[in-house]
Backbone as JSON, one array per atom type, in Angstrom:
{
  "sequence": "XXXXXXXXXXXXXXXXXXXXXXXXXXXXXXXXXXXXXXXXXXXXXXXXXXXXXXXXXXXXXXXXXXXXXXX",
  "N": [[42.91, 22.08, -70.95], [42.54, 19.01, -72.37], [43.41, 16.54, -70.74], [42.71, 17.25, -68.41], [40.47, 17.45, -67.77], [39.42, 14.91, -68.54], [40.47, 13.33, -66.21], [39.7, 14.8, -64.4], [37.09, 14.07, -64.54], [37.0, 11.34, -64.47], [37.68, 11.1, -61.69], [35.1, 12.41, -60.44], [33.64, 10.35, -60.43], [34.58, 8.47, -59.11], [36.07, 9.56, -56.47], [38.64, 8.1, -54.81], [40.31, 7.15, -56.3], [43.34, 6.54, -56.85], [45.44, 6.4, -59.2], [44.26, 7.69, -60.62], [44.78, 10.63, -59.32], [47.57, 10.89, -59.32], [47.93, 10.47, -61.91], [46.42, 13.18, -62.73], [48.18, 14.68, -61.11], [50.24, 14.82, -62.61], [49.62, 15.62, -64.74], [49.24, 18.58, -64.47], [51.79, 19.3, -63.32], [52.97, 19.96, -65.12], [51.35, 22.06, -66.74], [52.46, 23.37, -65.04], [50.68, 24.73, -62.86], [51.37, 23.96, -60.28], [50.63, 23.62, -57.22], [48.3, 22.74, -57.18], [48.8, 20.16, -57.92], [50.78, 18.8, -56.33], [48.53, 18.67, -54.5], [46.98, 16.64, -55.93], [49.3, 14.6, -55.71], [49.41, 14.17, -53.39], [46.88, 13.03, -52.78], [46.57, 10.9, -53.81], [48.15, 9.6, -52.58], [47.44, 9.33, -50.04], [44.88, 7.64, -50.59], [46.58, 5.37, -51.16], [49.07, 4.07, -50.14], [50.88, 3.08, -50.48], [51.97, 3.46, -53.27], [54.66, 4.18, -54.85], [55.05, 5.4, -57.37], [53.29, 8.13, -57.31], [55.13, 8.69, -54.93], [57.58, 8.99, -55.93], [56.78, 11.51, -57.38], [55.72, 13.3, -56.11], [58.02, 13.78, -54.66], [60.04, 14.78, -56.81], [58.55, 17.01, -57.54], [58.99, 18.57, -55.03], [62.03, 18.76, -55.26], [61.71, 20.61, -57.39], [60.46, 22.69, -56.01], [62.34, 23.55, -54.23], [64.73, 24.13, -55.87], [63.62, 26.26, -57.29], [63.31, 28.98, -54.87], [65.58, 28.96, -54.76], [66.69, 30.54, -57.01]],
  "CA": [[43.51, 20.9, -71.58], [41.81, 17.83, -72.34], [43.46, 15.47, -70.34], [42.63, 17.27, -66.8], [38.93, 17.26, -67.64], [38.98, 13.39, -68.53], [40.93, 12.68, -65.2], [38.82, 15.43, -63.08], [35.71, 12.95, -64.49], [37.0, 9.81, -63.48], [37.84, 11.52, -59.99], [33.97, 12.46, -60.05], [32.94, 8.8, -60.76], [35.55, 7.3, -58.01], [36.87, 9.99, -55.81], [39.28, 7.62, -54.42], [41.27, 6.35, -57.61], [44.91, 6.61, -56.47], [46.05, 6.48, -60.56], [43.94, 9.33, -61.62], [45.03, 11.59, -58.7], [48.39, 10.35, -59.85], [47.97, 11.29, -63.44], [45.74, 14.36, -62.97], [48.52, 15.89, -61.12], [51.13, 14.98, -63.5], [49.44, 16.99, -65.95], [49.7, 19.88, -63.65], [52.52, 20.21, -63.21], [53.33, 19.79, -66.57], [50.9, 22.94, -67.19], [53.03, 25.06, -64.06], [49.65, 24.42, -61.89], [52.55, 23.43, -58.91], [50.34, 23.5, -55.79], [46.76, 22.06, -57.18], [49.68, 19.07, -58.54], [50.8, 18.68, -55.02], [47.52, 18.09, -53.57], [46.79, 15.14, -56.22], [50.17, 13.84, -55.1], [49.16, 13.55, -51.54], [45.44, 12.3, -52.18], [47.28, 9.67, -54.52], [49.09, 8.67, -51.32], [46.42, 9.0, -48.93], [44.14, 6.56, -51.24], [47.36, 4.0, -51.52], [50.25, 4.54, -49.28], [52.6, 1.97, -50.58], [52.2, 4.26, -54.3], [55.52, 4.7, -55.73], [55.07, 6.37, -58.6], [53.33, 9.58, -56.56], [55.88, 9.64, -54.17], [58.48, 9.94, -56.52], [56.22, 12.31, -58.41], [55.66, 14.42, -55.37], [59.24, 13.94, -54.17], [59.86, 15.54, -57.78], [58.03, 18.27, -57.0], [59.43, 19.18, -54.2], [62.81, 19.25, -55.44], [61.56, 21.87, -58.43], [60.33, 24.01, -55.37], [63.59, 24.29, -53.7], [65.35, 24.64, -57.24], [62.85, 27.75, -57.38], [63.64, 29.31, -54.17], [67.5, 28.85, -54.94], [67.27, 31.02, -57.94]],
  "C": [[42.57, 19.71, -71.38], [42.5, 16.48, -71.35], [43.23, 15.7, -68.59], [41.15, 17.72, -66.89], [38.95, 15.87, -67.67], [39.4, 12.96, -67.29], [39.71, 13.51, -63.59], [37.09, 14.66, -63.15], [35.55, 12.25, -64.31], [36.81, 9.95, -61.96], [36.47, 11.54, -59.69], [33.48, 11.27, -59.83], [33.56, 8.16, -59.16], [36.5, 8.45, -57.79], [38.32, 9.53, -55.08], [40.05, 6.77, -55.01], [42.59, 7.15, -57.43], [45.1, 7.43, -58.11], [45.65, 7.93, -60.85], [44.5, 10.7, -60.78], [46.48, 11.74, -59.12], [48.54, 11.22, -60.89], [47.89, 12.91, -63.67], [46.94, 15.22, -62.58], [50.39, 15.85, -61.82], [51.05, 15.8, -64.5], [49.69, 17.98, -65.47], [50.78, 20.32, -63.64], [53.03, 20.28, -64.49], [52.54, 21.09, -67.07], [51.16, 24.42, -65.94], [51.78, 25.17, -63.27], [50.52, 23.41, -60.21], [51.4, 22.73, -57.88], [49.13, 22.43, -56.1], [47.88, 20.27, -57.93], [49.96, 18.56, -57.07], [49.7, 18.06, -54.15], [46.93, 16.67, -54.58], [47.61, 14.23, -55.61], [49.69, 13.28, -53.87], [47.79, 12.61, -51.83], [45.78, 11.54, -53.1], [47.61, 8.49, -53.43], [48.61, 8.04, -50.36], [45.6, 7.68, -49.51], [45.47, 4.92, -51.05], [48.57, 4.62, -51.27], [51.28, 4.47, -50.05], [52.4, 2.5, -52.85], [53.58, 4.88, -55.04], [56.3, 5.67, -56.32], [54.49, 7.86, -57.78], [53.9, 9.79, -55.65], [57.15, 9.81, -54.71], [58.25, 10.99, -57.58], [56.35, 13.76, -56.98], [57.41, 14.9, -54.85], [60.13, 14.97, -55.47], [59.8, 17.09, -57.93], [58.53, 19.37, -56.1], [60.59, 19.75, -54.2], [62.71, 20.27, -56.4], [61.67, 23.45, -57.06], [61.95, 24.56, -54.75], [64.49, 24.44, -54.69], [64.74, 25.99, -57.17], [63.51, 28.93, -56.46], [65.29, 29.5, -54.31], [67.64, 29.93, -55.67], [66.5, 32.84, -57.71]]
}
């Protein structure tokens, strides 16, 4: 998909861009890529604690997994 090459090229440019780790792993999970989504979440967080949007992205997440496990 084109939009997790344009975000995995910003990441190259500026490893430490909260947004794109953000984004990149919104696409993920959006393409069922769970875990490699997960680890943007966190290095979203790690870059910029007080982030929001990836911790209710990861928080998100987390509730899919235990939806999973349930069924």
């Amino acid at each position: 998909m084109q939009a997790v090459a344009i975000y995995q090229e910003a990441l190259k440019l500026r490893p430490e861009y909260p947004e794109a780790h953000n984004n990149l792993g919104a696409v993920l999970r959006r393409l069922g890529r769970l875990d490699e989504a997960r680890e943007h979440y966190r290095l979203a967080l790690k870059y910029r604690p007080d982030y929001p949007q990836a911790r209710r992205n990861l928080a998100v997440l987390a509730g899919s997994d235990v939806a999973a496990t349930e069924n």
